[in-house]
Residue, then its C-alpha position, 0 to 999 in steps of 0.5 A: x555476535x551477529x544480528x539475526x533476522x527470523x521470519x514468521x510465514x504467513x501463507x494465506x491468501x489475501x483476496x482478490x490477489x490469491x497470493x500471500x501478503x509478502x508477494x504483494x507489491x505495497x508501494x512499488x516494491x514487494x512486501x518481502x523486499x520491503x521488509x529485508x530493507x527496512x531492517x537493514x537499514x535499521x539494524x544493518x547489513x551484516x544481519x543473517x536470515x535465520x531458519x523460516x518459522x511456522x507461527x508464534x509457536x516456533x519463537x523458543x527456536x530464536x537464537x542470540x540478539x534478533x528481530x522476528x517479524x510476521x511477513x504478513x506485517x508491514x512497517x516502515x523504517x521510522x517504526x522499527x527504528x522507534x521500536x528496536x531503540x526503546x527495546x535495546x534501552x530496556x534490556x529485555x525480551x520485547x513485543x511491538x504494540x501501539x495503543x488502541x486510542x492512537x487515532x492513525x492505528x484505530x482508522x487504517x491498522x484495527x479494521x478487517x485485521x485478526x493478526x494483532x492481540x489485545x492486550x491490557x496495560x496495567x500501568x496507564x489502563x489502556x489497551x494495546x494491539x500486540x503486533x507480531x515483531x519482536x526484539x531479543x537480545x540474547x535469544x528467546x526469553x518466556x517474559x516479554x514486555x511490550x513497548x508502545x510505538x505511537x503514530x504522531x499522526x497530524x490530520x491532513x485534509x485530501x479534499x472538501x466535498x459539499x455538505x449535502x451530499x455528505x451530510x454531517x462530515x464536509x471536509x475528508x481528512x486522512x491521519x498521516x502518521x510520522x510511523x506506521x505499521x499494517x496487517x496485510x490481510x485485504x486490499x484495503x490494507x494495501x491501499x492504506x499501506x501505499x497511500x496513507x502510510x507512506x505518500x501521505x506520512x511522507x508529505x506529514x513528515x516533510x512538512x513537519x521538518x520544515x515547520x520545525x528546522x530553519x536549516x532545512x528551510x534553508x536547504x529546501x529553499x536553496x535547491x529551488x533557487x537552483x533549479x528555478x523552481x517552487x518550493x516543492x517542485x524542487x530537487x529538495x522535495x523531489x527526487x528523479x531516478x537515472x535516465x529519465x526524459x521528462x517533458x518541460x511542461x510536465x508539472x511534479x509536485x513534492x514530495x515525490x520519487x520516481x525511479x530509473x529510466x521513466x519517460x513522463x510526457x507533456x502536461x503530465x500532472x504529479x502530485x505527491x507520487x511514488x513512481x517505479x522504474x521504466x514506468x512511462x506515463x504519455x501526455x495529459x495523464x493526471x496523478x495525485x496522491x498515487x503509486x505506480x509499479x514498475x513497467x507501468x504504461x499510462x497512455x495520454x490522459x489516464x487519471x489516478x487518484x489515490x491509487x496503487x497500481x502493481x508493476x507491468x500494468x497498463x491503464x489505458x487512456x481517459x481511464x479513471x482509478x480513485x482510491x484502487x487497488x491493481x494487480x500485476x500483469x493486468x489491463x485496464x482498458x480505455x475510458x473505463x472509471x472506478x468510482x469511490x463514493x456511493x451517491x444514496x447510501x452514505x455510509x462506511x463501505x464494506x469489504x472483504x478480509x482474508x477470510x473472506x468476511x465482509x467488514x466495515x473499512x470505516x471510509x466513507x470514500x472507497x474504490x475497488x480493487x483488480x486482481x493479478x493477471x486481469x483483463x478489464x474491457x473499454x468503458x467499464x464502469x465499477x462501483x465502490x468497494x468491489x473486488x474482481x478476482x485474479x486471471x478475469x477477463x470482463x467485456x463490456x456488452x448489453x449484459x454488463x456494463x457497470x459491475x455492481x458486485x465482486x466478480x469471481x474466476x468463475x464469472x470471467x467472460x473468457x469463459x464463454x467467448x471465442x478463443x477464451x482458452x488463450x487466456x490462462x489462469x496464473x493465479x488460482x486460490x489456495x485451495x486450487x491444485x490442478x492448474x495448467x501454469x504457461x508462460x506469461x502474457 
């Protein structure tokens, strides 16, 4: 009997891309390509793809053994492997869910999403976020019973900031979990999607290998004896795709992976990054913590600190990205700096969920995020926690230099200058229809 796979289609926006979630490069892959090989890893390559579902209403249709999942829904591979086991050892129709106490779910997963249900457990009296991924093995089946997938997070700290400027909290901790899932539905769930569950949980999980198995001490020792390196600046910890020119003096820290055909220059800095393929980063640039699309181009000294930036982007140089999120196709130009932390208000910043309500993200640090397809000028400055919208050009001037607030399409200086109308809108909002759609940038 095959295995199937049945996807449940979530055709919102997520702002300010104006695309579905599974369009959206989490990482440095999109969602939906995300998805198609976690499970085959974990169930196989040999699984068929069953007909598109329209919501929960449409399970009864669900034939033979099969895993359903919203598309919307991110997971890596560690949490279905956990999930998909637990359920097979049942026997039964089964939900995935975690616990409300988990402390990695409750900070990143919980905040601005309405895609997971709440539930009671009656046998432990704790109360459970149903996520939409399901396992049948013989076919739809009315009773299902949920199976709790826990996080094992470990806190990690990212970086200490003086007392009086944070009041009551000095050290800034993430919880990096050993599985991880996230509703997709705000920017923000992209940045802890591609930064906290995936580069921090992969650094948790490697340390957590090594404190626990002398074998693979040993290994992670042999590989830097090898390439005469530290630990963690080894092939052990990291991994470098095929035809890359990376420059001698450039330092790369694991554990990180960078993809095919990458030209890294002198005195680049990596620390603990995700690279695509034919991304080129020029000298003195300085990553940390961050991810980077595909056909990526950082000229000399752009900085990004825990930061996603979508494939065919340009940051430009002594720029500075903390803690953002960057469309596709954008451009972000020259000496230009994002900043993550409000300097009076010291409180959680807010920020924009799918139905465009503003919600506490329950971060005191925070950067911005920039649509698809954007054009951002030379030494702008943004302040925590604003969004600008997909197909935006902004130029820096007399009137707006720093951005204070979210900018909208309808903001967009391309408006009003000369030979704005080269400028084309390839991303409307979904409840746009007349648009002209030309060739890309």
């Amino acid at each position: 009997m095959p295995m199937y796979r049945y996807i449940i289609e979530d055709t919102r926006h997520v702002p300010p891309f104006n695309e579905p979630a599974s369009q959206l490069t989490i990482g440095v892959e999109p969602l939906k390509i995300h998805l198609e090989n976690v499970v085959a890893q974990v169930m196989g390559t040999q699984v068929v793809l069953g007909p598109t579902l329209r919501g929960r209403e449409d399970l009864p249709q669900v034939k033979g053994e099969s895993v359903v999942y919203r598309d919307s829904l991110w997971f890596d591979k560690e949490f279905l492997a956990y999930f998909v086991h637990q359920a097979r050892k049942t026997g039964k129709a089964c939900r995935a869910a975690f616990p409300a106490s988990d402390k990695a779910f409750h900070t990143y997963t919980v905040p601005l999403t309405k895609g997971f249900e709440v539930t009671m457990d009656v046998a432990s009296r704790s109360i459970l976020f149903l996520c939409d991924l399901w396992y049948f093995p013989n076919g739809y089946a009315p009773e299902i019973t949920p199976v709790v997938v826990p996080s094992d997070a470990r806190e990690i700290g990212f970086y200490t900031v003086p007392d009086f400027m944070t009041m009551k909290q000095g050290d800034l901790t993430h919880y990096a979990p050993m599985r991880s899932v996230m509703s997709i539905e705000s920017w923000v769930h992209i940045y802890f999607a591609s930064i906290i569950f995936s580069n921090f949980a992969r650094a948790s999980r490697l340390d957590k290998t090594i404190s626990e198995s002398v074998v693979e001490r040993l290994k992670m020792l042999w590989h830097a004896v090898i390439d005469q390196k530290q630990l963690l600046s080894a092939s052990g910890a990291v991994k470098i795709g095929k035809n890359c020119d990376i420059d001698p003096s450039a330092i790369i820290r694991g554990p990180a992976t960078i993809g095919d055909n990458c030209a890294i220059g002198a005195g680049v800095i990596l620390d603990n990054c995700t690279i695509g393929d034919n991304v080129t980063i020029d000298a003195g640039c300085t990553l940390m913590m961050s991810s980077v699309g595909n056909n990526c181009f950082l000229p000399f000294k752009a900085s990004l600190y825990l930061t996603q930036v979508m494939e065919n982007t340009i940051i430009a140089q002594n720029t500075c990205l903390q803690m953002c999120v960057i469309g596709r196709n954008s451009f972000v130009g020259a000496g230009s700096t994002f900043t993550d932390f409000n300097l009076i208000a010291q409180k959680p910043m807010r920020a924009a969920n799918i139905d465009g309500q503003l919600q506490s993200v329950g971060q005191i640090v925070l950067g911005s995020a920039v649509g698809h397809n954007c054009r951002i000028g030379s030494g702008m400055v943004v302040f925590p926690g604003r969004m600008i919208e997909s197909d935006v050009v902004l130029i820096a001037g007399p009137q707006r230099r720093v951005i204070t607030r979210s900018v909208g399409y309808e903001e967009s200086d391309h408006h009003t200058i000369k030979f704005g109308d080269v400028h084309k809108r390839f991303y409307p909002r979904s409840d746009e229809r007349d648009f002209e759609l030309t060739e890309e940038w």
